[in-house]
N, C-alpha and C positions, 0 to 999 in steps of 0.2 A: 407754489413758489416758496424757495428756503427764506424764511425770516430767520436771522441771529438777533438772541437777546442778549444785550451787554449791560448789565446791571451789578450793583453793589449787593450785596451778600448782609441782608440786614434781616431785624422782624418783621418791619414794619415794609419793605420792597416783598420780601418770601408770603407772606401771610395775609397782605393786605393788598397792597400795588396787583402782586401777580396772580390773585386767585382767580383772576379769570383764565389766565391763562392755561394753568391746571385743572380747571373744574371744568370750561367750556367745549375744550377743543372735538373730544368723544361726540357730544350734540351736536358740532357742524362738520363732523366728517373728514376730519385729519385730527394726527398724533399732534402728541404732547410733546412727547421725546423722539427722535426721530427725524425722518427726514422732511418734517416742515418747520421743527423749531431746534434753536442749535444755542443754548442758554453758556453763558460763561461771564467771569468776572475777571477774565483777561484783556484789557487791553491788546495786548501783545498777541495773542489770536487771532483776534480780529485784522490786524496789521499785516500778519505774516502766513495765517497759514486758513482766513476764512473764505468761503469761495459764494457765500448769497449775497445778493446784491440792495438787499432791506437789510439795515441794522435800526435795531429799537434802543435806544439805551435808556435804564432805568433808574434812578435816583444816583449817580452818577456826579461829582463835583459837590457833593455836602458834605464829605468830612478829609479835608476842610474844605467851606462853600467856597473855591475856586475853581475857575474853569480854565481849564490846561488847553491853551489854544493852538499851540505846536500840535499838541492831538488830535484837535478837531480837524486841523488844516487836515493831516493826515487822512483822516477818516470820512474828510468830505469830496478828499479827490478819489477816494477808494468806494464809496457807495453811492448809488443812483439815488437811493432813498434811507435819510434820517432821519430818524421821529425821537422824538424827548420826552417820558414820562416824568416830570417834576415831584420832586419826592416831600415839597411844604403841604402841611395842613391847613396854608393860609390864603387868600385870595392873591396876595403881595407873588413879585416875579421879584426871587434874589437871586438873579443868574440871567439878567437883561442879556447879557453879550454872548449867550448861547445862539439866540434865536437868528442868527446872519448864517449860521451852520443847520438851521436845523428846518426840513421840510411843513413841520408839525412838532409844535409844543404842547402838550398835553397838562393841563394842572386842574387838582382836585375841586377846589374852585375858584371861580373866577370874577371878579367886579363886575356890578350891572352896570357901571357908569366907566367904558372902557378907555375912557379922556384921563383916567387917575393914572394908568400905566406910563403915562407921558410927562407926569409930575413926580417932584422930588420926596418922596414918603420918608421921615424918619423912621429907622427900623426898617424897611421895605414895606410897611403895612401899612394900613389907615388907620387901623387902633393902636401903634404904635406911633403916628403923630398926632391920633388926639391928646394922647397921653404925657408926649413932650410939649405941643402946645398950649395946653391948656393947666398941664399940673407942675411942666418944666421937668421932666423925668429927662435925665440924658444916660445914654449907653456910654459902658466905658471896657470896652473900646466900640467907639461909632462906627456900628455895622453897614450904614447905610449907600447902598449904591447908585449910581448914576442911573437917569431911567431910560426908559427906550426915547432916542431922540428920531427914530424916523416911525411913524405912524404907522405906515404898511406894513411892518413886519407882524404889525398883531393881527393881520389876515391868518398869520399859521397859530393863533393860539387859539386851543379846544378846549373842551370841559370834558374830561375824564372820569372814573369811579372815584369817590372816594374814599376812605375808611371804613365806613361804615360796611360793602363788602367782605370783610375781613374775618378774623377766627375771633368771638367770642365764648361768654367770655375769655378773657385772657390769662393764659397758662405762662407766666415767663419761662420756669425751667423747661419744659415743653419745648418753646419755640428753642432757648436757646441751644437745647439740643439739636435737634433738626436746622440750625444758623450754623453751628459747627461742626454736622455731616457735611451740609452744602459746602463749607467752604474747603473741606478735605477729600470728600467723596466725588461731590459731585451735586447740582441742586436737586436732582431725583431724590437723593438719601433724606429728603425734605418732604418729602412729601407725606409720607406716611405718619408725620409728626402734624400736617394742617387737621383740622377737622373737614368733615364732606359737605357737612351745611350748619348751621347754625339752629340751637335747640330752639324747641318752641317756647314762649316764655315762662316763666316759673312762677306758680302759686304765690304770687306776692303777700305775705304777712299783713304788711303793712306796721311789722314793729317799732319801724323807726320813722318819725315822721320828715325830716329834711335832712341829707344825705350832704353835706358838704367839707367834704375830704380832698383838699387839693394841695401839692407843695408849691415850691416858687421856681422857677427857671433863674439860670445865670445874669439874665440879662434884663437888663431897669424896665425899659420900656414893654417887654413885654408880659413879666411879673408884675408890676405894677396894678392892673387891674384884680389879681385875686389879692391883693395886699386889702387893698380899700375894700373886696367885699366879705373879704374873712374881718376886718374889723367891725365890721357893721352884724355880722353876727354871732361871732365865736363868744361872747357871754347868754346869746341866747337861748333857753335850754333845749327847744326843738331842736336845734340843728347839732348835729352831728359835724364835729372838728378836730382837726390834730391829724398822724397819723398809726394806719396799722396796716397788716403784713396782707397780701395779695387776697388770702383764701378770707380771711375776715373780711376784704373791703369789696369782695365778690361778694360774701353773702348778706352785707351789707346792703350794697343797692342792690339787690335780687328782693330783696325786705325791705325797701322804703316807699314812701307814699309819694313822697319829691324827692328829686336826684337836682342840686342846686351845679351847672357846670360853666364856670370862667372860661374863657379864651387861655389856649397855651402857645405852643409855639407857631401856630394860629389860630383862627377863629372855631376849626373844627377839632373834637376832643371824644375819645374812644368813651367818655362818661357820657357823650350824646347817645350813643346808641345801645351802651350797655342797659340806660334807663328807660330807655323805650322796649325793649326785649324783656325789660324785668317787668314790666308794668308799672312803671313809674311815671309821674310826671316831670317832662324837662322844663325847668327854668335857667334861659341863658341869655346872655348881654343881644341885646338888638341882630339879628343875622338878616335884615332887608335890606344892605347894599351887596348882599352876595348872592351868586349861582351855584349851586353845588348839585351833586348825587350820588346815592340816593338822597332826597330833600326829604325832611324831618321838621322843617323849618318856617313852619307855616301859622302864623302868628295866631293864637287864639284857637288854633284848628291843632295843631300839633305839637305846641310846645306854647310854653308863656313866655315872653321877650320880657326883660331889664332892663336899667337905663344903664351906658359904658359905664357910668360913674357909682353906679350900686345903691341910687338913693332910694329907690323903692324898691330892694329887694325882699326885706324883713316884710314890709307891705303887702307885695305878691304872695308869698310863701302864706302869710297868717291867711288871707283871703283861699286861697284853695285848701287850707288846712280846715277851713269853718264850712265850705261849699264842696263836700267830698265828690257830689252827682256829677257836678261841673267837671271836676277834676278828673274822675274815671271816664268822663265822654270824651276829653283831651286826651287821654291814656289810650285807650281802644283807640278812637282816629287813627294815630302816630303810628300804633301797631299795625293797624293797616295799610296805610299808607307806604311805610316801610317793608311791609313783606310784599306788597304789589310790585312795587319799584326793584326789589331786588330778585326776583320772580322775572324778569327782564332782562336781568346778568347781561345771558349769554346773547341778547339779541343785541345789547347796544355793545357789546365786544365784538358780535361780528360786522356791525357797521362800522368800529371803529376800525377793524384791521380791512375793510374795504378801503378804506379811506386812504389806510398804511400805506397799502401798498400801489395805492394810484392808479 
């Protein structure tokens, strides 16, 4: 069966969303390019001149996060089957009023408690209304949207791959070259700019002992939490703060003993898996009201959890900086947990396109 993928022409859609799509299809015995997948960033293709009857669209409506409803109408009286790849790193749905159009909502992860989809999240997240409840952080402009007010419709939302399948480390000139083949050539001319798999992890030093290099996002609520926890450690001399240029902060956590990683523009952050790959330890804000995968996130077994509010984070870090044996049995786990899980790719892509296509 023809699948069209209708997707936004990004890094993080080419390199990360779609590497299964490029990496798996050879293993289960259909093309990439071809007559089983028919990729474009046109709208207007699909409208006028596509003839399969599965369209996937892939991070689609985030810049800007509006959802062009004239379209959808269009598009849902024109295909038998719509599936939605969500393109946030966060558990939060900001794009509620997609899901009336879409057979299957696909997001990176997803809340274990699926009663919050149906409440009003500041920010669309639940660390962005801890963070206005409790510390009075407001966004300006208040991003926040309506939630899903009929229940049923979260029967079509799945859990998806997320990030963590991806190209690291990460090469920006790289990708952005292969972002601006695809967006001129064609998404093929991309390809040969992904890597095939991801290296095996790198002789960690261990020169630096706490790795915490993060900027701030545009917006209150959701910068907010690396605000309070860069203050709680940027005088202290373990850790590593401020910033530097791509190849230093590569070889950076490729070298550090802890990789410390905040929430961004959600809960999951390409510093999760770069530090697990490096041999590092992840210390990161609480991740036990989320679903995700590949999961990395396995409390005392595969990373070390902080409190949202950063008050023991200096605490954590000294404790695995004194107890190195602890620390490296945390590090091996994660590492393998993670090359298990994604060792799997190509199986939970092709249950997911059984799923697709109905």
């Amino acid at each position: 069966m023809q699948i069209t993928i209708l997707a936004l022409y990004d890094r993080i859609s080419i390199y990360h969303t779609l590497k299964p799509f490029f990496q798996c299809p050879a293993n289960l015995g259909f093309s990439v390019f071809g007559n089983d997948f028919i990729f474009t960033d046109s709208p207007a293709f699909c409208l006028q001149k596509d003839t399969a009857r599965v369209l996937i669209i892939v991070r689609l409506f985030l810049k800007p996060p509006i959802v062009d409803h004239e379209l959808m109408e269009k598009l849902r009286k024109k295909y038998e089957r719509i599936v939605y790849f969500n393109g946030y790193p966060g558990g939060g749905l900001h794009n509620f009023d997609l899901l009336p159009y879409v057979d299957l909502y696909f997001n990176k992860s997803i809340f274990k408690n699926r009663k919050l989809y149906t409440e009003r999240l500041y920010g669309n997240e639940l660390f962005s209304e801890y963070y206005h409840r409790d510390f009075g952080v407001k966004d300006d402009p208040d991003r926040t949207v309506d939630p899903v007010t009929d229940p049923s419709l979260l029967d079509r939302l799945r859990l998806s791959w997320n990030i963590g399948v991806g190209d690291f480390p990460r090469a920006k000139f790289r990708q952005r070259v292969g972002v601006f083949l695809a967006r001129l050539l064609g998404i093929q001319w991309s390809v040969p700019f992904a890597r095939r798999c991801n290296p095996p992890p790198k002789n960690n030093s261990g020169q630096y002992a706490v790795h915490a290099r993060f900027g701030y996002q545009n917006q209150a609520s959701i910068t907010h939490q690396r605000r309070i926890i860069h203050e709680k450690v940027v005088d202290h001399p373990a850790f590593l703060t401020g910033k530097v240029d791509q190849r230093q902060y590569n070889h950076e956590v490729q070298n550090s003993k802890i990789v410390l990683s905040p929430f961004g523009w959600g809960e999951l952050c390409f510093r999760d898996y770069e530090a697990v790959q490096s041999g590092a330890l992840l210390v990161k804000p609480d991740m036990s009201h989320l679903e995700t995968w590949p999961d990395i996130f396995k409390a005392g077994e595969t990373y070390v959890p902080i409190a949202w509010d950063g008050s023991d984070v200096v605490e954590k870090c000294e404790y695995y900086m004194a107890h190195d044996n602890e620390r490296k049995k945390i590090v091996e786990n994660a590492y393998q947990v993670y090359r298990s899980q994604t060792e799997q790719l190509c199986t939970r892509f092709q249950e997911a396109l059984t799923e697709i296509v109905g």
